[in-house]
Structure formats: structure tokens, C-alpha cells
C-alpha positions as CSV (number, residue, x, y, z in Angstrom):
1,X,64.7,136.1,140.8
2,X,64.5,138.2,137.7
3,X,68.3,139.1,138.1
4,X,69.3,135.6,138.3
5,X,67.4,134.7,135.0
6,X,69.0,137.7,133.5
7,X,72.5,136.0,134.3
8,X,71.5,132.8,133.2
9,X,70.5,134.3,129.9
10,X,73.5,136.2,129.4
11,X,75.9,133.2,130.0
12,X,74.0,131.0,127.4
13,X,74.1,133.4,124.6
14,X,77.8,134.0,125.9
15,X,78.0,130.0,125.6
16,X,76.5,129.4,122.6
17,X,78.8,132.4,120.8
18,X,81.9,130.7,122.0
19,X,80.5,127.3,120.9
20,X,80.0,128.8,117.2
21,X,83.4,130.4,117.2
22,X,84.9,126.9,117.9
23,X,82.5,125.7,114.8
24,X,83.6,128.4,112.4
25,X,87.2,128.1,113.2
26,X,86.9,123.8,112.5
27,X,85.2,124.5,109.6
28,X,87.6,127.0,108.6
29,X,90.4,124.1,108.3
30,X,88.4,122.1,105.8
31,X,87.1,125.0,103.5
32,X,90.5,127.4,103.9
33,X,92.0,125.6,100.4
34,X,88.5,125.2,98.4
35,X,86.6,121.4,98.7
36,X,88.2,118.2,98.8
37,X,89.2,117.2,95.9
38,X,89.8,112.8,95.0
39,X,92.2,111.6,92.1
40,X,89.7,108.6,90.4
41,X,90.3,105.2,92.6
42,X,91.6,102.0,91.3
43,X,88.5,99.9,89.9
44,X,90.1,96.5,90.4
45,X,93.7,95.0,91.6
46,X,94.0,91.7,90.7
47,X,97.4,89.8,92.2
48,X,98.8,87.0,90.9
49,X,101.0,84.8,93.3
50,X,104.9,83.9,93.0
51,X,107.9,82.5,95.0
52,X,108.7,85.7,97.4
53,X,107.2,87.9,94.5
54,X,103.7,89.2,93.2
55,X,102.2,90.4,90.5
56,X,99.9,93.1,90.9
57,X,97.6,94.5,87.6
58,X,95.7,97.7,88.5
59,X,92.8,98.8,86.5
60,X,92.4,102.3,87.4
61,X,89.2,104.7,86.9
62,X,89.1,107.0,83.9
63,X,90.8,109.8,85.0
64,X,92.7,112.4,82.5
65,X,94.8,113.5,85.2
66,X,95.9,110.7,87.0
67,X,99.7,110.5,87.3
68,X,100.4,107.4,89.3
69,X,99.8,104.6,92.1
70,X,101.0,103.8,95.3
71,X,101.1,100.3,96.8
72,X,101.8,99.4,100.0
73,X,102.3,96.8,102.6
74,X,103.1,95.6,105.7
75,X,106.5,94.3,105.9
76,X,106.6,93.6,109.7
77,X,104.9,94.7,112.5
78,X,104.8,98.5,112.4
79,X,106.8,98.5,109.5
80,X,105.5,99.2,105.9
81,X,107.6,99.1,102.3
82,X,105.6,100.4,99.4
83,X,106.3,100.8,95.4
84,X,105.0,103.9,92.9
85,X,103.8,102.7,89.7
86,X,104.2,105.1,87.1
87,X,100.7,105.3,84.3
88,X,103.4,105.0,81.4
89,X,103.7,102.4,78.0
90,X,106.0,100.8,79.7
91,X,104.0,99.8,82.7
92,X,101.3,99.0,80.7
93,X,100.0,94.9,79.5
94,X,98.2,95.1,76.1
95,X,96.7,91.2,76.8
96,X,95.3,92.1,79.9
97,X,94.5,95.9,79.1
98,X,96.0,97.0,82.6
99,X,99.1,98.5,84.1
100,X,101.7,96.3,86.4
101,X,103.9,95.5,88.4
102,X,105.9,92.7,90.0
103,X,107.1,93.2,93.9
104,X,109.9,91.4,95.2
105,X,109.4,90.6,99.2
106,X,112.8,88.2,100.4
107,X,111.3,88.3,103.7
108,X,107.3,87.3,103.4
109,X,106.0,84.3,102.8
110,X,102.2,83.6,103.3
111,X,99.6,86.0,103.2
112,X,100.0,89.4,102.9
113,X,97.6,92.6,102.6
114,X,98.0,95.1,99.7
115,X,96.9,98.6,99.8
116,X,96.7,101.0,96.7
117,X,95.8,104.7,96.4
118,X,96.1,106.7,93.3
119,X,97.3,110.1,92.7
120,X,97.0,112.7,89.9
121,X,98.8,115.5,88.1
122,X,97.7,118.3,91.1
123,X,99.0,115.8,93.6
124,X,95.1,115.0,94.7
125,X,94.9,111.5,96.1
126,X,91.8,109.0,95.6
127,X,90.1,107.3,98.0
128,X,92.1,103.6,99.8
129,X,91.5,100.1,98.2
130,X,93.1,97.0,99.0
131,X,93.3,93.3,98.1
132,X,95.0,89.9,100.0
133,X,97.8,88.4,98.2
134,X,99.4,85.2,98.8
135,X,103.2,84.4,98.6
136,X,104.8,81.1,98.2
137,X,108.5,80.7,99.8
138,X,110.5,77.3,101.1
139,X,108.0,76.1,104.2
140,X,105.0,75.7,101.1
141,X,107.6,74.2,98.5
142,X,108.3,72.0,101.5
143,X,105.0,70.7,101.7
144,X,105.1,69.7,97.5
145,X,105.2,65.6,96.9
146,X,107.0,64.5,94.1
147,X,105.2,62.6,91.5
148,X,105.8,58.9,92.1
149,X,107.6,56.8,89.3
150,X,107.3,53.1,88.0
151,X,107.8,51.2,85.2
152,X,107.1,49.6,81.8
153,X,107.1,45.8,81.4
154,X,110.7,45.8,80.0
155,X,111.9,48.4,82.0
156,X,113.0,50.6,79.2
157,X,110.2,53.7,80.4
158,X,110.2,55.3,83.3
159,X,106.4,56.5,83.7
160,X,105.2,59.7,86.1
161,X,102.1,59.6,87.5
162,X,100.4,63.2,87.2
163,X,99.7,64.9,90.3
164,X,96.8,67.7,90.4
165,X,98.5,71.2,89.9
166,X,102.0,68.9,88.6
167,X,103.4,70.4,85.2
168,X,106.4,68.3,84.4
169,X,109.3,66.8,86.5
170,X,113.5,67.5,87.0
171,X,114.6,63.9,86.0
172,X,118.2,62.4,85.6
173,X,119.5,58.8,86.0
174,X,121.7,56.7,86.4
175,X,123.6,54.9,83.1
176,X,126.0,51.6,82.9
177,X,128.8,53.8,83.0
178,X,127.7,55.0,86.9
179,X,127.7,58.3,85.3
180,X,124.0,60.5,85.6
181,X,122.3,62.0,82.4
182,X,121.6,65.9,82.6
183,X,118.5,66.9,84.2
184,X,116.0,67.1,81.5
185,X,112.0,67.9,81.8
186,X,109.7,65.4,81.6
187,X,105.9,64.9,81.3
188,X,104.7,61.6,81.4
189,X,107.0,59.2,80.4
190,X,111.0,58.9,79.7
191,X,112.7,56.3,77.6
192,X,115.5,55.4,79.1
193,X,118.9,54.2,77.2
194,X,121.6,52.8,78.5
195,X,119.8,52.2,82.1
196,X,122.2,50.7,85.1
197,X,120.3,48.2,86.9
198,X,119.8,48.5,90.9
199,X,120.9,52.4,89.7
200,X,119.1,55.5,90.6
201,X,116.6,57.7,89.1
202,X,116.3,61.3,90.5
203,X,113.1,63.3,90.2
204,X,111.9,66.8,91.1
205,X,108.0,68.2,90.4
206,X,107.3,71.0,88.9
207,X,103.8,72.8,90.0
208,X,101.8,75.8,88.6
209,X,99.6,75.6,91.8
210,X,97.1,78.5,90.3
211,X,96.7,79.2,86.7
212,X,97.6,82.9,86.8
213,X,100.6,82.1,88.8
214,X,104.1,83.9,87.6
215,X,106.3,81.1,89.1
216,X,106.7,77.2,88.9
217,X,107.3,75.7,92.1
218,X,110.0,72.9,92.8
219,X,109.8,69.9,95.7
220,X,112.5,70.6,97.6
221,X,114.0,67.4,97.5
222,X,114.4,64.4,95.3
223,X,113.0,61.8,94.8
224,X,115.2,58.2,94.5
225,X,113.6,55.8,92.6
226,X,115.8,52.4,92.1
227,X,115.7,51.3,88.6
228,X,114.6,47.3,88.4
């Protein structure tokens, strides 16, 4: 009986040597190049919308060493696209005190997630942050109203009732000599010369649907309005 605790004994501490071999030699891979060292993260991303395009500002720690960002995103599924932004002058905005920079993405409309990681001079990387965006493309301009139009008492104005988010409208009509006037902007209310009865008035609205946005969004059709 003591023989067979002897054996027990010896396979344990034969055990528990092999066990602490397998723990030096995994804790050898994360101590072999010094500590882990993290570049200062980005403190806030703000992202402003725009018609198959973003805006993104970073505001990134204070870090003497960083050297730049990396933004990325998914462009389908499995597939990513990503953009480096450079901490230079001319990446920087003096009005809103941050760096920038506007993404083109043809192919996405809707929401979409956006990733950032920064990096500094010794190529040490900081730790992931991320933000949704929103992008505007045809099927939301599609869903835009034109503002509606009527008129003054002697039918000499044309008068565009604001809509919420509206800026100004596309307008061109129709004149006595069956020709149209150049498209002009128009907020409010147009004065109308030389106006051919029973003609046409064409409209498009113009929308800043968020303050911050970069881009004005158009209806994507007119709207025909019959002058009286």
C-alpha cells in the first residue's frame, strides 16, 4: 500500500512540473518583448452624416507620440475598407479643435458601424473604439416631400410652405413665351413675371435633415404645380 502511494506521489509532482512548464513557456510569449505597451485611445469620434459620404472628427488622447488613426468598416459581409488619418495641419479643424476626415462609401446607404484605433511613433496601438454612423443615398431622398406651393390673390407670388428640416426649393416656371426660367433657389416666396397661365411651375426641396450634416438633400422628383 505504501508503494502505491509512493507512485501516486511521484506522478503528481511529475504532473504538476509539467503543468508549470506549460505556464512558464505561456507566459514567456507575453513577457519575451518587455510589457504591453497602448498608443493613447481616441477620446471622442463624432460623425456627421452625408449623401454616400461621412464626416468623421476624432479627438484623440494627449499623446506626444502618436502618429496616426485607423478607421475602419464594414463594407459587406466579411468584407472591410478602412482609411489612415495622418495627425498633421492639414488634417486638422481649428473651429472644432479636432482632426478629420470625410469617407466616400458609393455602395452603403443606411447605417453603418465605424471602428478607430490609434497608433504612435513605435508602431504601439491603443485600445478599439467605435461609433454608428448614418448614410443618406437615393431610397431616403426618395422618401423627401416636396414643399407644396399656392398662391397670392393676384397670382403674381408663388408662396412655399416650409416643411420641418426644408432649407430652400429648385424652382423654374413656365413664361408667355412657353419657354422655362433657370432654376433659381427659393425660400418662401417667388415673384413671378411674365407668368403663362394654365403653365407649369417646377419645384425641388432642399433638406439639411441634421444640423451638423455635410450635405443638402434633394426630392428626387418634381413637383408640377399649374399656375392659375
Amino acid at each position: 500500500m505504501i508503494r502505491k502511494y509512493k507512485y501516486i506521489a511521484i506522478l503528481l509532482l511529475a504532473f504538476m512540473e509539467i503543468s508549470c512548464d506549460n505556464a512558464n513557456d505561456l507566459l514567456d510569449q507575453y513577457i519575451k518583448n518587455g510589457p504591453i505597451v497602448y498608443a493613447g485611445k481616441i477620446k471622442e469620434m463624432d460623425i456627421q452624416s452625408g449623401y454616400h459620404r461621412i464626416r468623421v472628427n476624432l479627438y484623440p488622447e494627449a499623446d506626444v507620440n502618436r502618429s496616426h488613426c485607423i478607421l475602419w468598416w464594414n463594407v459587406s459581409s466579411g468584407v472591410k475598407d478602412s482609411v489612415k488619418v495622418e495627425y498633421v495641419e492639414a488634417n486638422y479643424d481649428e473651429d472644432l479643435d479636432c482632426y478629420y476626415t470625410i469617407i466616400s462609401v458609393p455602395s452603403i446607404e443606411g447605417n453603418l458601424l465605424i471602428e478607430s484605433q490609434n497608433v504612435d511613433t513605435f508602431g504601439n496601438r491603443s485600445l478599439i473604439n467605435n461609433k454608428g454612423a448614418f448614410i443618406y443615398g437615393p431610397k431616403y431622398t426618395s422618401t423627401l416631400v416636396n414643399s407644396p406651393v399656392s398662391f397670392s390673390a393676384n397670382k403674381t407670388t408663388a408662396i412655399f410652405t416650409n416643411r420641418i428640416g426644408a432649407v430652400d426649393n429648385l424652382v423654374s416656371y413656365e413664361q408667355t413665351n412657353g419657354q422655362f426660367t433657370q432654376e433659381v433657389l427659393v425660400k418662401g416666396n417667388l415673384s413671378l413675371v411674365n407668368p403663362k397661365i394654365g403653365g407649369l411651375i417646377r419645384s425641388k426641396t432642399r433638406y439639411v435633415i441634421k444640423e451638423n450634416d455635410i450635405d443638402t438633400l434633394v426630392t428626387s422628383t418634381y413637383l408640377e404645380t399649374v399656375i392659375p
